[in-house]
N, CA, C and O atoms as a printed pandas DataFrame, in Angstrom:
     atom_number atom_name residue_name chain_id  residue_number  x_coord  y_coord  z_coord
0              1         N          UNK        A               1  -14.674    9.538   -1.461
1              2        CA          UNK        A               1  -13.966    9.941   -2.648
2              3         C          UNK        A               1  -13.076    8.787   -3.096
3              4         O          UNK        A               1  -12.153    8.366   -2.398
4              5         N          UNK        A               2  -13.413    8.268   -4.358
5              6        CA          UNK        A               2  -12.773    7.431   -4.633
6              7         C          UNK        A               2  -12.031    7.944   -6.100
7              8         O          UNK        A               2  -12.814    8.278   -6.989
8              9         N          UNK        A               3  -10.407    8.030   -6.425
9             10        CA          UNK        A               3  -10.384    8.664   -7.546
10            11         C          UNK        A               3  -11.003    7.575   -8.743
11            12         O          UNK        A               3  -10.987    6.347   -8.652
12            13         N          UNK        A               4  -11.441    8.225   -9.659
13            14        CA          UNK        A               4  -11.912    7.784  -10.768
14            15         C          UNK        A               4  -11.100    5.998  -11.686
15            16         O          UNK        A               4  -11.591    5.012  -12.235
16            17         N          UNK        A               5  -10.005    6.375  -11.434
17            18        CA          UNK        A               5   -8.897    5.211  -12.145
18            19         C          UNK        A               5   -9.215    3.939  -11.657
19            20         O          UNK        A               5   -9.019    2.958  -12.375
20            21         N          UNK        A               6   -9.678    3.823  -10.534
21            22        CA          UNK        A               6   -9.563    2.302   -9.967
22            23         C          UNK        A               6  -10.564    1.875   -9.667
23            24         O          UNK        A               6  -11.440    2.631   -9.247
24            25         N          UNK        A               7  -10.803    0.308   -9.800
25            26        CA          UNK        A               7  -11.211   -0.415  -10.456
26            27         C          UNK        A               7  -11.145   -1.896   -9.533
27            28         O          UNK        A               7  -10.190   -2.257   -8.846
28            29         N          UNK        A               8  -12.166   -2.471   -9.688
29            30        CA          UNK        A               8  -12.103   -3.724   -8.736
30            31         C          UNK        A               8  -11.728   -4.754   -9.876
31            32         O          UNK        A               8  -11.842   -4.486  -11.072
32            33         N          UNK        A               9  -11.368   -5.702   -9.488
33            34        CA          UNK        A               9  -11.232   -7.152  -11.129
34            35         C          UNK        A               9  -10.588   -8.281   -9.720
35            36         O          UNK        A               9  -10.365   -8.178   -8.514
36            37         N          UNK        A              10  -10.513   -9.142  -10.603
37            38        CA          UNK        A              10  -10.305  -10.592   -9.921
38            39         C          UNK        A              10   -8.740  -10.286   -9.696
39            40         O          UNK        A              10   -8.151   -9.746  -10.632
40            41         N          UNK        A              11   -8.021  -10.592   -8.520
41            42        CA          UNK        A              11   -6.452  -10.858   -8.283
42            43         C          UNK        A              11   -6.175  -12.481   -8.045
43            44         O          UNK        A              11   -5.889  -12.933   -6.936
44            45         N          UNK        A              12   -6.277  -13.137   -9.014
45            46        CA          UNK        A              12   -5.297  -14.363   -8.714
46            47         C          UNK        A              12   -6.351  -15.283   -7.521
47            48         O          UNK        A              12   -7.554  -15.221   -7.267
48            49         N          UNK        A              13   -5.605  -15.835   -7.167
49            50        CA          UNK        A              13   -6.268  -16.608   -5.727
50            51         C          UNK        A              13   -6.708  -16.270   -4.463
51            52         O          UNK        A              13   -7.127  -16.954   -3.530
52            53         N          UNK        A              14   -6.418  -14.312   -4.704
53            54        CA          UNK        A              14   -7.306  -14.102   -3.637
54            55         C          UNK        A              14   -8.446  -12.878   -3.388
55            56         O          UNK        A              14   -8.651  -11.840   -2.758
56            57         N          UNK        A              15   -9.044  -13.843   -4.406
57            58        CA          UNK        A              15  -10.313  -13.255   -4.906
58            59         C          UNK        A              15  -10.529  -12.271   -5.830
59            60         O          UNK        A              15  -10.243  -12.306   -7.027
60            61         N          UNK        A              16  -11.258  -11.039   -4.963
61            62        CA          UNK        A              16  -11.053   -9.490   -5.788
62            63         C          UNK        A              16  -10.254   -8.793   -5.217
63            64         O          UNK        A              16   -9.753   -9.167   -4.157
64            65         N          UNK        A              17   -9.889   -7.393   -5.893
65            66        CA          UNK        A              17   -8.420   -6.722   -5.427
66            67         C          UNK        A              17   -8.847   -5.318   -6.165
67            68         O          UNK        A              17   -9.647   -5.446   -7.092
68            69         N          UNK        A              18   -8.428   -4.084   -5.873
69            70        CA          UNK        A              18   -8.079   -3.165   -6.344
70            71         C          UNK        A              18   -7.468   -2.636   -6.896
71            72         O          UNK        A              18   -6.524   -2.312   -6.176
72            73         N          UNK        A              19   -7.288   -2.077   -8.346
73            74        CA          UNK        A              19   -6.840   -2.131   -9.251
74            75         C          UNK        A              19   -6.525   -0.536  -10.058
75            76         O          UNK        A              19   -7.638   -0.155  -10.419
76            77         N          UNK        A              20   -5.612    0.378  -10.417
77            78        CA          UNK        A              20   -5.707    1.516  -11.147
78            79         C          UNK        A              20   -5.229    1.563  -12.609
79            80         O          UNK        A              20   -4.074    1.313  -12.954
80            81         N          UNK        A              21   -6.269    1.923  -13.460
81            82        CA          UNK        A              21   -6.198    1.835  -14.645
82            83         C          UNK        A              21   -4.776    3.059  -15.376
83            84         O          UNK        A              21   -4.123    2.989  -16.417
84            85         N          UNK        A              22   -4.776    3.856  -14.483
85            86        CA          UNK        A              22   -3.484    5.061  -14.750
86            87         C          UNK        A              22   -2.484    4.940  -14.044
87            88         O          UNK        A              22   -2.790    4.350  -13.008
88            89         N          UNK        A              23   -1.184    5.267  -14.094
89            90        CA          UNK        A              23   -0.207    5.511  -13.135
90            91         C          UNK        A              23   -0.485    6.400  -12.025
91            92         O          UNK        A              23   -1.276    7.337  -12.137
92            93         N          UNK        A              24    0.224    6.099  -10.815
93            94        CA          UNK        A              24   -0.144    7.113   -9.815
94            95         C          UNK        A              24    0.976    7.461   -9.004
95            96         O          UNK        A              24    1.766    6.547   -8.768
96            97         N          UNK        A              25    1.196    8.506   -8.562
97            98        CA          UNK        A              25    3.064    8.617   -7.907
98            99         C          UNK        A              25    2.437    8.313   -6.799
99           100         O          UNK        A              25    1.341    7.862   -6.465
100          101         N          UNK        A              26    3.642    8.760   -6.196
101          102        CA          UNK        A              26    4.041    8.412   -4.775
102          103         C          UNK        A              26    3.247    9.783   -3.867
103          104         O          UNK        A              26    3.182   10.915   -4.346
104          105         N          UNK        A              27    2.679    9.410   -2.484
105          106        CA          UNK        A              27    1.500   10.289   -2.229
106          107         C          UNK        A              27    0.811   10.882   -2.685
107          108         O          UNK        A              27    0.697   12.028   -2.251
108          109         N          UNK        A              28    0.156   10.548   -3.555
109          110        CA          UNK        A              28   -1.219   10.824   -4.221
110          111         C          UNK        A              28   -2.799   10.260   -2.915
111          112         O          UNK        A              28   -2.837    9.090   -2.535
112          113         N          UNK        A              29   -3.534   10.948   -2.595
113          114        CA          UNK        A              29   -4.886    9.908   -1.943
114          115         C          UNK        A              29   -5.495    9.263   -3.405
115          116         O          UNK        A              29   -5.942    9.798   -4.420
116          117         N          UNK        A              30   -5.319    8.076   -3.064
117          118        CA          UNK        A              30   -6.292    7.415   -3.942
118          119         C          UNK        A              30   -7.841    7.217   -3.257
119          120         O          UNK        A              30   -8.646    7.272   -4.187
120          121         N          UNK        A              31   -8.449    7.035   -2.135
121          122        CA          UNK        A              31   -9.811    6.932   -1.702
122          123         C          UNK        A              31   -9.875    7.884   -0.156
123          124         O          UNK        A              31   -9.008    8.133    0.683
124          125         N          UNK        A              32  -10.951    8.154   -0.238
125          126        CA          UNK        A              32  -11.267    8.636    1.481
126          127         C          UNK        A              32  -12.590    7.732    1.295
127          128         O          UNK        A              32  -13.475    7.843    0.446
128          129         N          UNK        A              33  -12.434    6.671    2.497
129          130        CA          UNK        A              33  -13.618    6.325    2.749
130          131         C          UNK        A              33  -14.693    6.515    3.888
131          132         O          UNK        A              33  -14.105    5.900    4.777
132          133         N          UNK        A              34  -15.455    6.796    4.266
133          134        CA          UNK        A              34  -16.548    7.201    5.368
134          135         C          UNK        A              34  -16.683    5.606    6.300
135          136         O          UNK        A              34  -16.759    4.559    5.658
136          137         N          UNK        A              35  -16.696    5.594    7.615
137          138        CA          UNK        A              35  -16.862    4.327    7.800
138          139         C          UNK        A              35  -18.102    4.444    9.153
139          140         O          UNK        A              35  -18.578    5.367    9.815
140          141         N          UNK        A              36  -18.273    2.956    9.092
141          142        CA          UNK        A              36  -19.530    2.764    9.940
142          143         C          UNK        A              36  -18.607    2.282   11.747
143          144         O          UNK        A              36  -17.937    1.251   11.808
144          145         N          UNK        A              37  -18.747    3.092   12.829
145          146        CA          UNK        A              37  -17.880    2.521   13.887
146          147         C          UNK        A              37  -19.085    1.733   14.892
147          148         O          UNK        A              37  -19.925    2.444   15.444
148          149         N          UNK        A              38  -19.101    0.649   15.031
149          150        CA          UNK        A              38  -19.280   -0.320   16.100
150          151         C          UNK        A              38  -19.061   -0.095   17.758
151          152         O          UNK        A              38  -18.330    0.860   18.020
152          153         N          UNK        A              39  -19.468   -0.666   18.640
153          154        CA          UNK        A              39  -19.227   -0.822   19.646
154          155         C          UNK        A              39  -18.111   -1.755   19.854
155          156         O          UNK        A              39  -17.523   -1.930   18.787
156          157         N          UNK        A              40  -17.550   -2.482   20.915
157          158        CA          UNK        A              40  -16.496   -3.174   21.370
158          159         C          UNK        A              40  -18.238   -4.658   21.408
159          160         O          UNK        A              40  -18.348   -5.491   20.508
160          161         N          UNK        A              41  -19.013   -4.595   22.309
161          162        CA          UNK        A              41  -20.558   -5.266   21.857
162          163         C          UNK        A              41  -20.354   -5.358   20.309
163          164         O          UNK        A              41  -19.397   -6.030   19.926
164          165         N          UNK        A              42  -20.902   -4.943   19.672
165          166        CA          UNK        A              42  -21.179   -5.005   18.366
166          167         C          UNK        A              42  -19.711   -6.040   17.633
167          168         O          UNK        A              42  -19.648   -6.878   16.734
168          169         N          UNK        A              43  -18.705   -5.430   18.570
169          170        CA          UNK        A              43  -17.770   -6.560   17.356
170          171         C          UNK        A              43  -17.467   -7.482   18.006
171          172         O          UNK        A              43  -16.544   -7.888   17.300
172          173         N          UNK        A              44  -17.500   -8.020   18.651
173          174        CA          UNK        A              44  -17.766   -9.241   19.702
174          175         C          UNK        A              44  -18.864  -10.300   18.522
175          176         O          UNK        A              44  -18.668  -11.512   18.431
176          177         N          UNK        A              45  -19.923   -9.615   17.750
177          178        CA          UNK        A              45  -20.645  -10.346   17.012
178          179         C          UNK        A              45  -20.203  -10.162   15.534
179          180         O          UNK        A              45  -20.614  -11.046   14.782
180          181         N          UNK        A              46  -19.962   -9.852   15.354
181          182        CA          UNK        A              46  -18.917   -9.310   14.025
182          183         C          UNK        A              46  -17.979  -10.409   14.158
183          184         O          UNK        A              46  -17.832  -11.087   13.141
184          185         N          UNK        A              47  -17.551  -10.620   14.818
185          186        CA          UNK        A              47  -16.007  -11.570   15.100
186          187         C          UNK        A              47  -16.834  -13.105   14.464
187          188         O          UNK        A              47  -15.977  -13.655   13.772
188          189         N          UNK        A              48  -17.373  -13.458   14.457
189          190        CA          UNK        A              48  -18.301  -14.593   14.352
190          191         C          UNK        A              48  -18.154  -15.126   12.592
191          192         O          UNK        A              48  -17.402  -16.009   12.181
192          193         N          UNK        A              49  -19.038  -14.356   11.837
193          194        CA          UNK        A              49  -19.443  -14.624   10.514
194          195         C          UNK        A              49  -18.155  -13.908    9.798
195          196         O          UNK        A              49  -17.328  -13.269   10.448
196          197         N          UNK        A              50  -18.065  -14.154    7.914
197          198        CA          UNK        A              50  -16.913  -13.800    7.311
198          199         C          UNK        A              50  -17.006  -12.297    7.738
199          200         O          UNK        A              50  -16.009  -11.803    8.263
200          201         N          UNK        A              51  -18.182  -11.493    7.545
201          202        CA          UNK        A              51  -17.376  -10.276    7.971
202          203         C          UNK        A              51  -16.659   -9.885    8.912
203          204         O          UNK        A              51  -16.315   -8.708    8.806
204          205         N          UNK        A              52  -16.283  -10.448    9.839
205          206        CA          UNK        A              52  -14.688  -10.117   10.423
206          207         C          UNK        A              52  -13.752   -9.825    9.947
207          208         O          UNK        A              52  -12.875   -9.168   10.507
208          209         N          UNK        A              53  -13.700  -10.351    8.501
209          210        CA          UNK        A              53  -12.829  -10.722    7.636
210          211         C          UNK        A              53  -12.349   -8.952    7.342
211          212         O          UNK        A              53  -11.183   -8.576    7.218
212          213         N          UNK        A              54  -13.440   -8.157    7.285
213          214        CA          UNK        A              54  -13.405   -6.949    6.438
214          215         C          UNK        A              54  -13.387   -5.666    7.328
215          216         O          UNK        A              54  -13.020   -4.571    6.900
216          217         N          UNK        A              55  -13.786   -5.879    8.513
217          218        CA          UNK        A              55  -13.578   -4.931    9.700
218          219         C          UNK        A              55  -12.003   -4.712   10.324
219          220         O          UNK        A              55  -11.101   -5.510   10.581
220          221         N          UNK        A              56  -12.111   -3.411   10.423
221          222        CA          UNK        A              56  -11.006   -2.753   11.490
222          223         C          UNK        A              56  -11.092   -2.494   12.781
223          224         O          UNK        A              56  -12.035   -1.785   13.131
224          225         N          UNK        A              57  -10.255   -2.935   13.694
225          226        CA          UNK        A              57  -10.207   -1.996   14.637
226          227         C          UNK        A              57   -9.871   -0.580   15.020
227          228         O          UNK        A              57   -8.760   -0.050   15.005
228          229         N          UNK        A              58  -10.513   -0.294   15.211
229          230        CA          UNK        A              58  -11.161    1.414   15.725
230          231         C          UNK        A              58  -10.878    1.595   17.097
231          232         O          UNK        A              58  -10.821    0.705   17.946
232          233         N          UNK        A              59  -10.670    3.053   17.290
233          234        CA          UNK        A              59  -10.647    4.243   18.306
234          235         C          UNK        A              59   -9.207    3.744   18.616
235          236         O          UNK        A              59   -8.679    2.704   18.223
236          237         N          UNK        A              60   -8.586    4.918   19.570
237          238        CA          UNK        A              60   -7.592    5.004   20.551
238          239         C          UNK        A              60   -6.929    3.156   21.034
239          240         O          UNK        A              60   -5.899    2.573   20.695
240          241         N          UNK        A              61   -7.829    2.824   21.730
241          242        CA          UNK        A              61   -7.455    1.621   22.378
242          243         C          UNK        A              61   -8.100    0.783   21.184
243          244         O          UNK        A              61   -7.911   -0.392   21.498
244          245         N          UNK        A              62   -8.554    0.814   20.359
245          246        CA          UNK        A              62   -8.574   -0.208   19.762
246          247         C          UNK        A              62  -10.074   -1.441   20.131
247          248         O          UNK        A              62  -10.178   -2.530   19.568
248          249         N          UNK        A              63  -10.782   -1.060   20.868
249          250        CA          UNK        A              63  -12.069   -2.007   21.369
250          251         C          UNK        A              63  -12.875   -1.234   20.894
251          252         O          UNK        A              63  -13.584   -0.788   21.796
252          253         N          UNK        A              64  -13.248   -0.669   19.504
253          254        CA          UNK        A              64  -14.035   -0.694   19.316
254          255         C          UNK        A              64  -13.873   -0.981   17.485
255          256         O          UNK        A              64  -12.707   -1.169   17.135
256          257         N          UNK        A              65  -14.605   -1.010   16.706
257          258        CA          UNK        A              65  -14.638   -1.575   15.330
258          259         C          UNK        A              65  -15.105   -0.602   14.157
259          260         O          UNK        A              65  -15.770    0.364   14.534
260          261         N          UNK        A              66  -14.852   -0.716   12.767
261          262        CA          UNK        A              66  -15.973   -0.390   12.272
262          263         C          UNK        A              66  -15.335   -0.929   10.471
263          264         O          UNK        A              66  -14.237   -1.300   10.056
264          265         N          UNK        A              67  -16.546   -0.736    9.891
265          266        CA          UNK        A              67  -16.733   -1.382    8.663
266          267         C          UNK        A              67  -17.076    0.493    7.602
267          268         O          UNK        A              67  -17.903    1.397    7.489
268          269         N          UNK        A              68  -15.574   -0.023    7.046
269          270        CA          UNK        A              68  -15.446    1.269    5.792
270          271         C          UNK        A              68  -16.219    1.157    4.620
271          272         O          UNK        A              68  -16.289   -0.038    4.333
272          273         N          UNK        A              69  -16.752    1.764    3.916
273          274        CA          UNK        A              69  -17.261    1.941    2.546
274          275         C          UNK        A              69  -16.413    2.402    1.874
275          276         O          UNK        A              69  -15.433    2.988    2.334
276          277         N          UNK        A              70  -16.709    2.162    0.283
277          278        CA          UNK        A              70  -16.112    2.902   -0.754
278          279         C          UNK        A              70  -15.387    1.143   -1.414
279          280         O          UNK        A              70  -15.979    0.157   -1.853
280          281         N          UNK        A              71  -14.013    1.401   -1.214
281          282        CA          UNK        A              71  -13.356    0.278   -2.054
282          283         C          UNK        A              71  -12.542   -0.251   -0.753
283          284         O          UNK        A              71  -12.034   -1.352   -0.966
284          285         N          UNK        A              72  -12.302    0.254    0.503
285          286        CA          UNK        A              72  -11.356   -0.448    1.401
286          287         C          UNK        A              72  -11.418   -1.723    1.556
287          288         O          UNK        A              72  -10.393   -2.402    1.498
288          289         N          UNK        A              73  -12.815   -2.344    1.812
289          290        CA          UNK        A              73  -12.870   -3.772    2.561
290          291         C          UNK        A              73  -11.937   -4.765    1.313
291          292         O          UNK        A              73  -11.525   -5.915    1.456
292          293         N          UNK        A              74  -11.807   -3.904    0.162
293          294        CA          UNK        A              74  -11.125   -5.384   -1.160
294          295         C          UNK        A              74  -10.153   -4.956   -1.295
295          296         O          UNK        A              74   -9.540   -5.725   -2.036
296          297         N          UNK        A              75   -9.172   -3.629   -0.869
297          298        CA          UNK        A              75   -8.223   -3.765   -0.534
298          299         C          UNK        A              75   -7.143   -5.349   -0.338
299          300         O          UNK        A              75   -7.718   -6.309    0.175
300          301         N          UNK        A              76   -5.816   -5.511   -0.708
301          302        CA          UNK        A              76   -5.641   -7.139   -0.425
302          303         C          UNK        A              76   -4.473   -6.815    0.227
303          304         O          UNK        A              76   -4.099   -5.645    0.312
304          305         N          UNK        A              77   -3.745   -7.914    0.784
305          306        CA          UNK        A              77   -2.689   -7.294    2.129
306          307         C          UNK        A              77   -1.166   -7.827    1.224
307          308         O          UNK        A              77   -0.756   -8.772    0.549
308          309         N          UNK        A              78   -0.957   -7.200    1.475
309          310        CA          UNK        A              78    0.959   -7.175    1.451
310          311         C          UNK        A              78    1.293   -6.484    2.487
311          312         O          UNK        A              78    0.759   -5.599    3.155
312          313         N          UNK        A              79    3.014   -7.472    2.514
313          314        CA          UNK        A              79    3.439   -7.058    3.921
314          315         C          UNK        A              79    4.390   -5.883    3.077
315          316         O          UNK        A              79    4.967   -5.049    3.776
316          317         N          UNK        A              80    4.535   -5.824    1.746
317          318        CA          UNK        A              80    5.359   -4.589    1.231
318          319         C          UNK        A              80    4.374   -4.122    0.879
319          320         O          UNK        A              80    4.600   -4.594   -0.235
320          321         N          UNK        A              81    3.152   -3.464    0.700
321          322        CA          UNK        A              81    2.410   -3.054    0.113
322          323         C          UNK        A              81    2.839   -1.362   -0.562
323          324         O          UNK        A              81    3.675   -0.549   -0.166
324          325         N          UNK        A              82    2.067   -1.318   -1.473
325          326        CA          UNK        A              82    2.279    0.330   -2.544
326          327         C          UNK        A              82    1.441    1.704   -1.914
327          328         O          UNK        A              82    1.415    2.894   -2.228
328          329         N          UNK        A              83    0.826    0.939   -0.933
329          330        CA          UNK        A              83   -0.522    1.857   -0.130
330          331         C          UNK        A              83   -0.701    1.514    1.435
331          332         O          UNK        A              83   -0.519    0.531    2.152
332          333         N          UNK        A              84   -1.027    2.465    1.544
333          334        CA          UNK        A              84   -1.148    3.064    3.377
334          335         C          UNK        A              84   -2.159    3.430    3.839
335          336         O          UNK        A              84   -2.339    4.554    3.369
336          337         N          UNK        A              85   -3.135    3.126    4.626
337          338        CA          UNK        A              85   -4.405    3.766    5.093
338          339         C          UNK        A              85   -4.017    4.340    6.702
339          340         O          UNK        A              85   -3.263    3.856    7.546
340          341         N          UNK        A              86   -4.697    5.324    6.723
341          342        CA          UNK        A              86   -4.787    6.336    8.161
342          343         C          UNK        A              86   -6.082    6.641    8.466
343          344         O          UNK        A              86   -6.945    6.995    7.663
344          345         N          UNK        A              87   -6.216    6.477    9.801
345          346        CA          UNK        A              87   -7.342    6.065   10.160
346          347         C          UNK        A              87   -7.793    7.874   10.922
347          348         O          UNK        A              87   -7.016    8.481   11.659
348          349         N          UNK        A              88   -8.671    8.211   10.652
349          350        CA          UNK        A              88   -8.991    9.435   11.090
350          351         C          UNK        A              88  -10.246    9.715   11.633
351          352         O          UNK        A              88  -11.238   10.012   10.969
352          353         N          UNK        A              89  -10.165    9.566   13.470
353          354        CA          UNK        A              89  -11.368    8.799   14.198
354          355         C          UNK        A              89  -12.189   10.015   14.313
355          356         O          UNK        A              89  -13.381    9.741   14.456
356          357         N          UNK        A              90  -11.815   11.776   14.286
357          358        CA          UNK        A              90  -12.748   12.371   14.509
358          359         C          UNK        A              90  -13.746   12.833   13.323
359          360         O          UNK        A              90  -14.808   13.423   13.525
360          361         N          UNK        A              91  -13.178   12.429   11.907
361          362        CA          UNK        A              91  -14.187   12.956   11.028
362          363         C          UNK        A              91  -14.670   10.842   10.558
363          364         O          UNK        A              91  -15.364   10.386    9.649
364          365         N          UNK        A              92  -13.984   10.218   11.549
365          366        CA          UNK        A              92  -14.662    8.961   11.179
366          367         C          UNK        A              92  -14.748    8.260    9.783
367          368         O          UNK        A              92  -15.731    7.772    9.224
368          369         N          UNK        A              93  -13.013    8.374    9.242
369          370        CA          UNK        A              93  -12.798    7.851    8.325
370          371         C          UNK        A              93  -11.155    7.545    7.955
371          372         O          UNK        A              93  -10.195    7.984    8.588
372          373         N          UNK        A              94  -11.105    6.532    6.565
373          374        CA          UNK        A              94  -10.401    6.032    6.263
374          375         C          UNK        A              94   -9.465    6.266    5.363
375          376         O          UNK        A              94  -10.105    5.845    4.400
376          377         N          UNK        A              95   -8.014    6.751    4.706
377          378        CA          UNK        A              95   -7.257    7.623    3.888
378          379         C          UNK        A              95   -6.480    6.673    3.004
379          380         O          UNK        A              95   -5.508    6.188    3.583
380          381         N          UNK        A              96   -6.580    6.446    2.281
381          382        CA          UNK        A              96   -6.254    5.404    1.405
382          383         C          UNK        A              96   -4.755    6.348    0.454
383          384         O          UNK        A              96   -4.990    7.041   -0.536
384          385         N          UNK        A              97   -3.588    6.194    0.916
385          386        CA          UNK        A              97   -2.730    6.828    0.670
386          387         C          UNK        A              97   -1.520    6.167   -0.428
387          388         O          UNK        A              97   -1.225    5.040   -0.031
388          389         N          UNK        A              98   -0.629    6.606   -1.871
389          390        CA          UNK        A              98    0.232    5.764   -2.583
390          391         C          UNK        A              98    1.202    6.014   -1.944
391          392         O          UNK        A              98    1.254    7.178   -1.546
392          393         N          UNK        A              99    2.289    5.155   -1.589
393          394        CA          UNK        A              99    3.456    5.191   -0.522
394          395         C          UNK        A              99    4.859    4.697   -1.473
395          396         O          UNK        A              99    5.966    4.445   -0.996
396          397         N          UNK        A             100    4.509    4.641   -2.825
397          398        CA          UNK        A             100    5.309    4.739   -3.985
398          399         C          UNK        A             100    4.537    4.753   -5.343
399          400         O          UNK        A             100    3.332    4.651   -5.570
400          401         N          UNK        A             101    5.859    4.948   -6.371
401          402        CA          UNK        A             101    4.780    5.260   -7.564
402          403         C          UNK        A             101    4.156    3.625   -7.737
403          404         O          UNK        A             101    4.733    2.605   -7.362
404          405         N          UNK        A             102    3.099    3.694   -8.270
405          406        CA          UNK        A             102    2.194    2.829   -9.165
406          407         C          UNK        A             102    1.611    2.635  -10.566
407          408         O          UNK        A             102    0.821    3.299  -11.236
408          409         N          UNK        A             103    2.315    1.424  -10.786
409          410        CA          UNK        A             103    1.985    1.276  -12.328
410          411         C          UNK        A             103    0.423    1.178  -12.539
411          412         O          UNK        A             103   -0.357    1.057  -11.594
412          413         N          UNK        A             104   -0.033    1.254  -14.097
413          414        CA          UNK        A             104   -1.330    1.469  -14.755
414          415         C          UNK        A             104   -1.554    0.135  -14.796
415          416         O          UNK        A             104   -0.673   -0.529  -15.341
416          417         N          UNK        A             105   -2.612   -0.504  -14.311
417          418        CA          UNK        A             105   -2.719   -2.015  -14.423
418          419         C          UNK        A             105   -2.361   -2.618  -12.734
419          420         O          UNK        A             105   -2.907   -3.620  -12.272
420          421         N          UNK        A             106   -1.519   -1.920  -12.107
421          422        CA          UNK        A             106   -0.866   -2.844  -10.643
422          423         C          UNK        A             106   -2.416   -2.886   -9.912
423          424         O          UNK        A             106   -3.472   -2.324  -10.206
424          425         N          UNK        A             107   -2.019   -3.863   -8.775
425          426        CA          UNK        A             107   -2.770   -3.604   -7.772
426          427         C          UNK        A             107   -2.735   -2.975   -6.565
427          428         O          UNK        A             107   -1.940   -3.440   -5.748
428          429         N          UNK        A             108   -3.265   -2.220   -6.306
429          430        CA          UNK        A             108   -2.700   -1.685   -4.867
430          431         C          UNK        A             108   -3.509   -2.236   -4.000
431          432         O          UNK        A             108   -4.680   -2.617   -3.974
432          433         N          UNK        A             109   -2.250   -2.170   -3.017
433          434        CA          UNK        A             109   -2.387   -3.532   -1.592
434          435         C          UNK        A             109   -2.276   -2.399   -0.415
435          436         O          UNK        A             109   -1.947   -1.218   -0.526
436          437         N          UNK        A             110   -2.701   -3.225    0.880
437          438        CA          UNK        A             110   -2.382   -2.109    2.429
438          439         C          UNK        A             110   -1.977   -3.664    3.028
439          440         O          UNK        A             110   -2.326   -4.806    2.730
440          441         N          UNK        A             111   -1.042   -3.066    4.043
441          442        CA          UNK        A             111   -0.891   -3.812    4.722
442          443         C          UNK        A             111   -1.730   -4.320    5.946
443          444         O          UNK        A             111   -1.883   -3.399    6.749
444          445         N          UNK        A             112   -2.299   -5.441    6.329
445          446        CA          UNK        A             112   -3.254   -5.003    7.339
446          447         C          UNK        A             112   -3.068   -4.713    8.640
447          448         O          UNK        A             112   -3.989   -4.342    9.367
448          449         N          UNK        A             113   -1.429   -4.914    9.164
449          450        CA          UNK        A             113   -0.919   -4.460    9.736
450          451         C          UNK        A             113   -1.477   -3.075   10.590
451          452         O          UNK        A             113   -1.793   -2.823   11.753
452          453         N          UNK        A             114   -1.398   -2.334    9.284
453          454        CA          UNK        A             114   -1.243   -1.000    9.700
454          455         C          UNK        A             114    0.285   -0.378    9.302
455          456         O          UNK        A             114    0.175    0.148    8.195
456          457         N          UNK        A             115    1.525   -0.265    9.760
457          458        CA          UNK        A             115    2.616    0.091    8.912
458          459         C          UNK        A             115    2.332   -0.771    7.516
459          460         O          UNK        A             115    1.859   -1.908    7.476
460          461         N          UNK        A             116    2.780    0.137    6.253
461          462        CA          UNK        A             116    3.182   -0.635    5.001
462          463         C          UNK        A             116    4.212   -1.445    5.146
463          464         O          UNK        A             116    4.404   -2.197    4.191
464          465         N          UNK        A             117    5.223   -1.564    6.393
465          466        CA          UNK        A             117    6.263   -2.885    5.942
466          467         C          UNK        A             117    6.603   -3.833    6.955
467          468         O          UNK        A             117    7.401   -4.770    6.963
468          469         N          UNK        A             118    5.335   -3.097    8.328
469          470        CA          UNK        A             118    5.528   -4.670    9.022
470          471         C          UNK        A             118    5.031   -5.782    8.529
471          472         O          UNK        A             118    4.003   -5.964    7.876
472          473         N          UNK        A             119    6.270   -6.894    9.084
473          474        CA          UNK        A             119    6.127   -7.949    8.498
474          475         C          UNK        A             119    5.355   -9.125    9.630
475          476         O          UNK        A             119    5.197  -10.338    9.490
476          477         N          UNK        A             120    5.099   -8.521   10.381
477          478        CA          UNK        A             120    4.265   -9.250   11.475
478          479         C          UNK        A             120    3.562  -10.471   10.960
479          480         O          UNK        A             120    3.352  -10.075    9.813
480          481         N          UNK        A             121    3.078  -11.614   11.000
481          482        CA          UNK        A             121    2.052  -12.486   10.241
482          483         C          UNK        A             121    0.675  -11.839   10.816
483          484         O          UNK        A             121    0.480  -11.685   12.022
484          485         N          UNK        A             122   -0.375  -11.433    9.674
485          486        CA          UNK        A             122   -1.590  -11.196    9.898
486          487         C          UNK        A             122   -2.331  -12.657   10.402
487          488         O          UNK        A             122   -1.851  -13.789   10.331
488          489         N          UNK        A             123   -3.366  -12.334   10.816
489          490        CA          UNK        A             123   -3.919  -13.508   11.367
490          491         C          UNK        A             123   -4.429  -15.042   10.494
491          492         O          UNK        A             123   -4.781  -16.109   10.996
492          493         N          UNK        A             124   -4.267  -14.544    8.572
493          494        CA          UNK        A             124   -4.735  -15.705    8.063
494          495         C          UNK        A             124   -3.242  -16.262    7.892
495          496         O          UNK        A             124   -3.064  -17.173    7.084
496          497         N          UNK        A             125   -2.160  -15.748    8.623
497          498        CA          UNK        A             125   -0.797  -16.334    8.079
498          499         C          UNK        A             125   -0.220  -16.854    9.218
499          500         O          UNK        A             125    0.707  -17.663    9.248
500          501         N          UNK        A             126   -0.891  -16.284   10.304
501          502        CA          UNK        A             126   -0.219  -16.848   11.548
502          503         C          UNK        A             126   -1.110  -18.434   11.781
503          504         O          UNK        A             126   -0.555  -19.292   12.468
504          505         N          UNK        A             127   -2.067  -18.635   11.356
505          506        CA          UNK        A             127   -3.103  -19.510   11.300
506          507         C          UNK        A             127   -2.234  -21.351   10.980
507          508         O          UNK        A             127   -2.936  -22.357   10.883
C-alpha cells in the first residue's frame, strides 16, 4: 500500500527520493511495504554489489536481511528525518510512518538508523 500522493523525482545530489504531492500530518502511514527476507548466507552475497546499498537488516538479532518493495529502497536518509519505518517480522513487512506534519512538494526521508533522530554516522558518513 502505497498512498496515492507520492511520487519518486530526482532529490538534488542524491539521486532519486520520495516525494508527496499533498500535505500529510503527523502519523499518517504513508506505505506498507511487503519485503523479500534473505538468509544471514544470502546477505553475505548481497553485501558485495550496489544492492547492499538498499537492503535491511532483518529478524530479532539482526543476521538475517531482506529487500522491501513498493517505494522503501528510495527512501533518502536524514538524521532528522519527517518519517519512521517499523519493521514487522511476522507479517514480513515494512511501515512507512509521518513522524511530523509534511509539506506538499517535501521529501520524506527515514533515518537509516532506525530511530528518526539518531545521529549515529550511517555507514556512507562514517566512511
Amino acid at each position: 500500500m502505497i498512498i496515492p500522493c507520492l511520487f519518486i523525482a530526482p532529490s538534488g545530489n542524491r539521486g532519486r527520493g520520495v516525494f508527496t504531492a499533498d500535505a500529510l500530518e503527523a502519523g499518517v502511514v504513508v506505505e506498507i511495504s511487503p519485503v523479500i527476507v534473505m538468509s544471514g548466507e544470502e546477505r553475505k552475497l548481497l553485501d558485495q554489489p550496489l544492492l547492499h546499498d538498499y537492503i535491511f537488516e532483518w529478524g530479532e538479532d539482526s543476521r538475517q536481511c531482506c529487500m522491501a518493495l513498493g517505494y522503501v529502497p528510495v527512501y533518502n536518509h536524514s538524521y532528522t528525518s519527517n518519517c519512521e519505518y517499523d519493521m514487522d517480522y511476522a507479517q514480513q513487512q515494512i511501515r512507512i510512518v509521518a513522524i511530523r506534519d509534511i509539506q506538499a512538494g517535501e521529501e520524506l526521508t527515514i533515518n537509516y538508523n532506525g530511530d528518526w533522530n539518531d545521529a549515529e554516522p550511517v555507514w556512507f558518513d562514517a566512511q
